[in-house]
C-alpha positions as CSV (number, residue, x, y, z in Angstrom):
1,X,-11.2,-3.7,24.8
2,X,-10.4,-2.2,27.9
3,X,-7.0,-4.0,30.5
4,X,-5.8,-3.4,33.2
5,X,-1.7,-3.6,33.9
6,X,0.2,-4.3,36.8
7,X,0.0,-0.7,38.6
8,X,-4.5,-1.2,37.6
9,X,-4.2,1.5,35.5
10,X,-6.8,1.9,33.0
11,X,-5.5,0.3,29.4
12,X,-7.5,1.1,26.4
13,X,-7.0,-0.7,23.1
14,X,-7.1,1.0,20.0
15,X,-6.1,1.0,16.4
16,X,-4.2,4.3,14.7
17,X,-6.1,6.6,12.5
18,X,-3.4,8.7,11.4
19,X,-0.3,10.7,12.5
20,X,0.2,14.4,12.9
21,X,4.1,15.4,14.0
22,X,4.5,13.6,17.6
23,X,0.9,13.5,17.5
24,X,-1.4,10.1,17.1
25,X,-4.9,9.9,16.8
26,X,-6.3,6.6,18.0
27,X,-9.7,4.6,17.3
28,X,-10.9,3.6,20.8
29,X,-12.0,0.0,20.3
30,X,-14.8,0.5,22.5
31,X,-16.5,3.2,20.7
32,X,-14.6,4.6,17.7
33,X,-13.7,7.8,19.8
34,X,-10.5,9.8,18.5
35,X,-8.5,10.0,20.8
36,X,-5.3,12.9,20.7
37,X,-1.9,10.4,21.8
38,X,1.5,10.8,22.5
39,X,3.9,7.7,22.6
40,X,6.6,6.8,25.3
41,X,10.0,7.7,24.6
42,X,11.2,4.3,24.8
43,X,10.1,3.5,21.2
44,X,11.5,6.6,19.7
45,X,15.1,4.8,20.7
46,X,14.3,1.0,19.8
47,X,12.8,1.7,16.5
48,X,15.9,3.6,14.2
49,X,17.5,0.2,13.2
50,X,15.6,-3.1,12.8
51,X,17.2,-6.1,13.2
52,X,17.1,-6.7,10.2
53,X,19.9,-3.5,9.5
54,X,17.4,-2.0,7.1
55,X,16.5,1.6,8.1
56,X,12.8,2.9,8.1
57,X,11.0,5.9,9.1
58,X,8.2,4.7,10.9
59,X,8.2,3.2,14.6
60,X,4.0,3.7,15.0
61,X,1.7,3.9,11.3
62,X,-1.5,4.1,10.5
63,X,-3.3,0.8,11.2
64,X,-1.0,-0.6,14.1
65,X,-3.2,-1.9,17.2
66,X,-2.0,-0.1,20.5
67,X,-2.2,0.1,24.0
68,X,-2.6,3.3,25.8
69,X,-4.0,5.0,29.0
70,X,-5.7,8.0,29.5
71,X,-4.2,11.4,30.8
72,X,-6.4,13.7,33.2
73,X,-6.8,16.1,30.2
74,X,-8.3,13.1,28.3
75,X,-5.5,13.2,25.6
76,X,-3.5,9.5,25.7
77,X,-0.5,7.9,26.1
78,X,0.8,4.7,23.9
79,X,1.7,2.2,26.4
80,X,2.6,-0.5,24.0
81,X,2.6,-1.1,20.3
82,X,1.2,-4.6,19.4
83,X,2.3,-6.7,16.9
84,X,2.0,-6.6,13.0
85,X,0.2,-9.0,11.4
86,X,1.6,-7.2,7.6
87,X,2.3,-3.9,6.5
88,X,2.6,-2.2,2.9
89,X,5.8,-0.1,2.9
90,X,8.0,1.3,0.0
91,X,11.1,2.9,-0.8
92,X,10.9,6.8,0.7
93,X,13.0,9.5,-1.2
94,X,16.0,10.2,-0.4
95,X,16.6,12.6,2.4
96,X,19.7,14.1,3.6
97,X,21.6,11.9,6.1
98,X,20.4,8.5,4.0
99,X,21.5,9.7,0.1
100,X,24.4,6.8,-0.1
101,X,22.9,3.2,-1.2
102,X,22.6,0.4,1.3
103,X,20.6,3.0,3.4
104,X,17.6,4.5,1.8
105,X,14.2,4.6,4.0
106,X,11.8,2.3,4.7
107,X,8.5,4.4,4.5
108,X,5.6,3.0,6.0
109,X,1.6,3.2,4.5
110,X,-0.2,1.8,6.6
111,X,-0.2,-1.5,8.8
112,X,-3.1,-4.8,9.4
113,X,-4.6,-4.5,6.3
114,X,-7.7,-6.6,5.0
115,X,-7.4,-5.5,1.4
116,X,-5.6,-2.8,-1.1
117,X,-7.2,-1.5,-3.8
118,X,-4.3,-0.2,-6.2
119,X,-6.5,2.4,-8.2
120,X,-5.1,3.5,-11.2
121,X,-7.2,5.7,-14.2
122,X,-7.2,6.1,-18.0
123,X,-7.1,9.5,-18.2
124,X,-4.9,12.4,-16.4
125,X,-2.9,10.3,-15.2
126,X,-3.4,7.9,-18.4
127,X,-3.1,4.2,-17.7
128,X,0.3,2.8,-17.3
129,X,0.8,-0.8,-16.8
130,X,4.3,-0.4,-16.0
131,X,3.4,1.8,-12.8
132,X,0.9,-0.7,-12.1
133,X,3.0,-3.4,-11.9
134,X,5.3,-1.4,-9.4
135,X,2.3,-1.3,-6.9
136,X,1.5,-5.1,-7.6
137,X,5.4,-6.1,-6.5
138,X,5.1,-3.9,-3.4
139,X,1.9,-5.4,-2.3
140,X,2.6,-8.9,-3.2
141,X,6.2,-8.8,-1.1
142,X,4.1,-7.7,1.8
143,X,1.6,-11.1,1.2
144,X,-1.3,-8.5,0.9
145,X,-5.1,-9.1,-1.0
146,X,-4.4,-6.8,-3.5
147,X,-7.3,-5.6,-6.0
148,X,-7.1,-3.2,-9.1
149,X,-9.7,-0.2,-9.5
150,X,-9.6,1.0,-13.1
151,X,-11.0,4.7,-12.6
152,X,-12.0,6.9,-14.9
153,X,-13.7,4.4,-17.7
154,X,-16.0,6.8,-19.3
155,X,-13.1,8.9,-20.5
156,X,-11.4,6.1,-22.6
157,X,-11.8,3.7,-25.6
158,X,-13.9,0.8,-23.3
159,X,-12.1,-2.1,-25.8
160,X,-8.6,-1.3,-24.5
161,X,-9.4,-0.9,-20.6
162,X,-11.4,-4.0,-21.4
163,X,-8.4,-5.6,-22.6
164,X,-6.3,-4.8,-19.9
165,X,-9.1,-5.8,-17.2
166,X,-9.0,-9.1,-18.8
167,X,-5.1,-8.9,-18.5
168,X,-4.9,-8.7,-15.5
169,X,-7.9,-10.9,-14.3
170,X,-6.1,-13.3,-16.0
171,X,-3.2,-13.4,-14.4
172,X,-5.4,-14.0,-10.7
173,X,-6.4,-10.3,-9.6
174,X,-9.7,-8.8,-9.1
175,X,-10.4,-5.7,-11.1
176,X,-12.7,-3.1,-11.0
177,X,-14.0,-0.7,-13.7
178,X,-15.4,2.4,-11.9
179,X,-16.4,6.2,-13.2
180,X,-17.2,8.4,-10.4
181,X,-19.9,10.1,-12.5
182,X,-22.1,6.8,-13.0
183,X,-22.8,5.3,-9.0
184,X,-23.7,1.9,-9.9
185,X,-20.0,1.2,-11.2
186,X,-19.0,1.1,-8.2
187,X,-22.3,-1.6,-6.8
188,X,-19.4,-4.8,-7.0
189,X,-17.1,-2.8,-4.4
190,X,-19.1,-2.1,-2.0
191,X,-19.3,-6.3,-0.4
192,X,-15.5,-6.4,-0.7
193,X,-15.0,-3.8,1.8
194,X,-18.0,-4.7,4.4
195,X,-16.0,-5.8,8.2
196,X,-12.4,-5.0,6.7
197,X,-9.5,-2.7,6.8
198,X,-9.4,-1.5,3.1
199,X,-6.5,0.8,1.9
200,X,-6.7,2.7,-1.2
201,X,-3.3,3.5,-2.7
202,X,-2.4,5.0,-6.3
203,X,-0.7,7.7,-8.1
204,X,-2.1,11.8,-7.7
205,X,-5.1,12.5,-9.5
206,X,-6.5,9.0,-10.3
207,X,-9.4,9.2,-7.8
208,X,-8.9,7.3,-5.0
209,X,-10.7,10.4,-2.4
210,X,-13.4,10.6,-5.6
211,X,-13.8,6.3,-5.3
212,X,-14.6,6.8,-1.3
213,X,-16.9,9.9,-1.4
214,X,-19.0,7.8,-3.8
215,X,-19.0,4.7,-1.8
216,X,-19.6,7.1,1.4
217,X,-20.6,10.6,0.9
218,X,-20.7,11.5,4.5
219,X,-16.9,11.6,4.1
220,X,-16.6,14.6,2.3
221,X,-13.1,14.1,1.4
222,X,-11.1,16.7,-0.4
223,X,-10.6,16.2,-4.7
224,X,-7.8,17.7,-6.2
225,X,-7.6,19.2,-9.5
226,X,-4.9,18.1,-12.3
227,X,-1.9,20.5,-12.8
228,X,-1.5,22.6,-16.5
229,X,2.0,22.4,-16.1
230,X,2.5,18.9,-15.4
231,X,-0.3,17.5,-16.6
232,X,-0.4,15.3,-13.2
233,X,-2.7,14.7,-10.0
234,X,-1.8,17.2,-7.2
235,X,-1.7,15.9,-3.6
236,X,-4.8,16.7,-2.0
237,X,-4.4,13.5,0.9
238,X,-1.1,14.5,2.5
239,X,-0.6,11.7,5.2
240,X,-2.7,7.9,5.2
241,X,-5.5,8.9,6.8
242,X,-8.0,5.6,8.6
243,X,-11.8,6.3,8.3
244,X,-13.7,4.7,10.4
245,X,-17.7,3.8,8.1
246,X,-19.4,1.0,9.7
247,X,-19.3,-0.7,12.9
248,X,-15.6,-3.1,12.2
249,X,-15.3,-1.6,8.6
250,X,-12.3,1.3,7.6
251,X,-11.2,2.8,4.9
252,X,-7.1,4.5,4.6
253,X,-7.0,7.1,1.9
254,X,-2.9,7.6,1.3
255,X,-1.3,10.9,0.2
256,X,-1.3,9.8,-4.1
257,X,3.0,9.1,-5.1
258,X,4.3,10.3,-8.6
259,X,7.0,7.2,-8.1
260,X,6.9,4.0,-6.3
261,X,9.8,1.7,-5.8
262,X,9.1,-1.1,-3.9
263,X,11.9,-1.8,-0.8
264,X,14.1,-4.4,0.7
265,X,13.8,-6.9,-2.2
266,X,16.2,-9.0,-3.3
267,X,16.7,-9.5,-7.1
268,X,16.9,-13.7,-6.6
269,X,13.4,-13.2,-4.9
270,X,11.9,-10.3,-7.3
271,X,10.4,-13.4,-9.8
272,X,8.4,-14.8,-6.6
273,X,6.2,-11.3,-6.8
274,X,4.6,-11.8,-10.4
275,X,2.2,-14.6,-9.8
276,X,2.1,-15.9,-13.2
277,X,6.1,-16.9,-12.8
278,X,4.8,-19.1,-9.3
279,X,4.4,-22.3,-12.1
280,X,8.0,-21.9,-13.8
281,X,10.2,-20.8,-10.9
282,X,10.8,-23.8,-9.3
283,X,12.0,-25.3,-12.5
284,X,15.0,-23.2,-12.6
285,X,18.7,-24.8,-13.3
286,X,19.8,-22.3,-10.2
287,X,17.8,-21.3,-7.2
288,X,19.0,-18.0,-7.4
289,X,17.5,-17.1,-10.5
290,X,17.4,-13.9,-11.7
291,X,15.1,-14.9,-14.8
292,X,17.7,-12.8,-17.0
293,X,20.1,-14.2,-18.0
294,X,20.8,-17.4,-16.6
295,X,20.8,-20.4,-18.9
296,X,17.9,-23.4,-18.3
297,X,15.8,-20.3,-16.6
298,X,12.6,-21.4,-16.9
299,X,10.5,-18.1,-17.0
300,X,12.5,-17.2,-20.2
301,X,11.7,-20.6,-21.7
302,X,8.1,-19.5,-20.2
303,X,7.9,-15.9,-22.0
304,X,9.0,-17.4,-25.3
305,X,6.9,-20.1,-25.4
306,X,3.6,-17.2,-24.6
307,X,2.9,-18.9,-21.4
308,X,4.2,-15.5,-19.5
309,X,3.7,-12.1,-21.4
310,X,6.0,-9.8,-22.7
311,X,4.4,-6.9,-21.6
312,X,4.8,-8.5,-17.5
313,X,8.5,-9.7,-18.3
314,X,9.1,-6.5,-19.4
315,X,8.1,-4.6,-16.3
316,X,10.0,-7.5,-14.1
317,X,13.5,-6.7,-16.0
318,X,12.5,-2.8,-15.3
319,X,12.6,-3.4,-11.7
320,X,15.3,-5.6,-11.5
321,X,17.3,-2.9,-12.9
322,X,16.1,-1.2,-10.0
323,X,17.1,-3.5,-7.3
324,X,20.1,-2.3,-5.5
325,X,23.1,-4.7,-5.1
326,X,24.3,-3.3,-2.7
327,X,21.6,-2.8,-0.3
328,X,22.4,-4.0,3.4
329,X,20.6,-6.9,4.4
């Protein structure tokens, strides 16, 4: 889409591809062209504390729809960043300057997304449900269509990834069981992703650049090997990167995390992020229910009675153990 402001110059909308230092590289709407960007100074002083008082990191991501003009050398300048319509952030590590709690970084993945595919794998890293569930409560406080890959299925016992598709299908997600060594396991993705924004996002080494290669080999993205020592993926994406693969379809491969802590959730709204609890919550004696302790909670009554697992309840009190108190809302 091409504007004109008030002085008639020439305003180009575009959409972040990814982020190198001060530099931004920009999908021109009108036809895909990368263009090099810089951004006005006037967003590097509004964007340090949100309104909100919760720091972040990011004042322009991956994914954000922008203005900008053209410079004589044909590089760009943001003019003018538009308006969210969701985000996936989490909790960034701490860094000098922000190690005290109440103050801990708001790190952005990516921004206007379609759909998330959480990919996780059976083998190096080995399934973990717990991590999973991490990645579902970071997705879920951002109000995002989140999906589950399951990579890796031909190097596991196919009852128990079975098992835990089923799990988890059950409890309202779509999964998908893909090896990249067999093509047609990935045939069911490939209609979910058609005219969206589609971000990949999982640990190191479970195959999210391996997943996109397969569903477009012209992308020739880099695969990383598992480390000896650790026994764990090694980052091979090192920032969120937006691939442009059909005419209004993208794909963001993300730099794979070893931790993820969901951020700037509050322990009386943690429950409202496990969908299976959406039936019992309201039901609560108090409506500031932590689901822990309190008597007449109703997802306790819930996971005794087998209407909520143990397994889920389990990885709920994990990350409410998590939550800071403190935090500064």
């Amino acid at each position: 889409m091409v504007l004109f402001n008030f002085k008639q110059e020439l305003i180009i909308q575009g959409i972040i591809s990814r982020t190198e230092s001060k530099d931004f590289y920009v999908f021109s709407n009108e036809d895909h062209s990368l263009i090099r960007c810089s951004i006005k100074g006037k967003f590097k002083k509004d964007f340090n504390l949100k309104k909100d008082k919760l720091f972040n990191t990011d004042f322009a991501a991956v994914g954000d729809s922008v203005l900008y003009d053209i410079n004589e050398d044909k590089s760009g300048v943001i003019y003018k960043i538009l308006p969210r319509k969701n985000y996936l952030a989490r909790k960034a590590i701490k860094t000098r300057g922000a190690g005290y709690r109440g103050e801990r970084l708001e790190q952005i993945i990516a921004c206007n997304i379609d759909n998330v595919f959480i990919v996780t794998s059976t083998f190096e890293p080995d399934f973990n449900n717990k991590t999973l569930d991490r990645f579902l409560v970071a997705c879920e406080s951002s109000h995002l269509n989140t999906n589950i890959i399951i990579n890796k299925t031909d190097l596991a016992d196919e009852t128990s990834i079975n098992n835990w598709a089923d799990f988890y299908r059950n409890i309202g997600y779509n999964v998908f069981l893909t090896t990249t060594s067999k093509s047609s396991s990935i045939t069911d993705l490939i209609p979910q992703l058609k005219d969206k924004k589609n971000l990949f996002w999982g640990q190191s080494g479970v195959g999210k650049s391996s997943i996109l290669n397969l569903l477009y080999p012209q992308l020739n993205l880099k695969v990383g090997v598992i480390s000896n020592y650790t026994s764990k993926g090694t980052h091979t994406t090192v920032t969120s990167n937006m691939i442009n693969v059909g005419e209004d379809t993208y794909v963001i491969d993300t730099p794979g995390v070893r931790e993820i802590d969901p951020f700037g959730i509050r322990k009386e709204d943690l429950g409202h992020y496990f969908k299976e609890f959406e039936d019992f919550i309201n039901k609560c004696k108090f409506n500031t229910c932590t689901h822990y302790h309190e008597p007449g909670c109703a997802v306790i009554s819930a996971v005794k009675n087998g209407n909520i697992s143990e397994e889920r309840y389990d990885s709920y009190l994990r990350i409410l153990n998590t939550i800071e108190n403190d935090i500064n809302f």
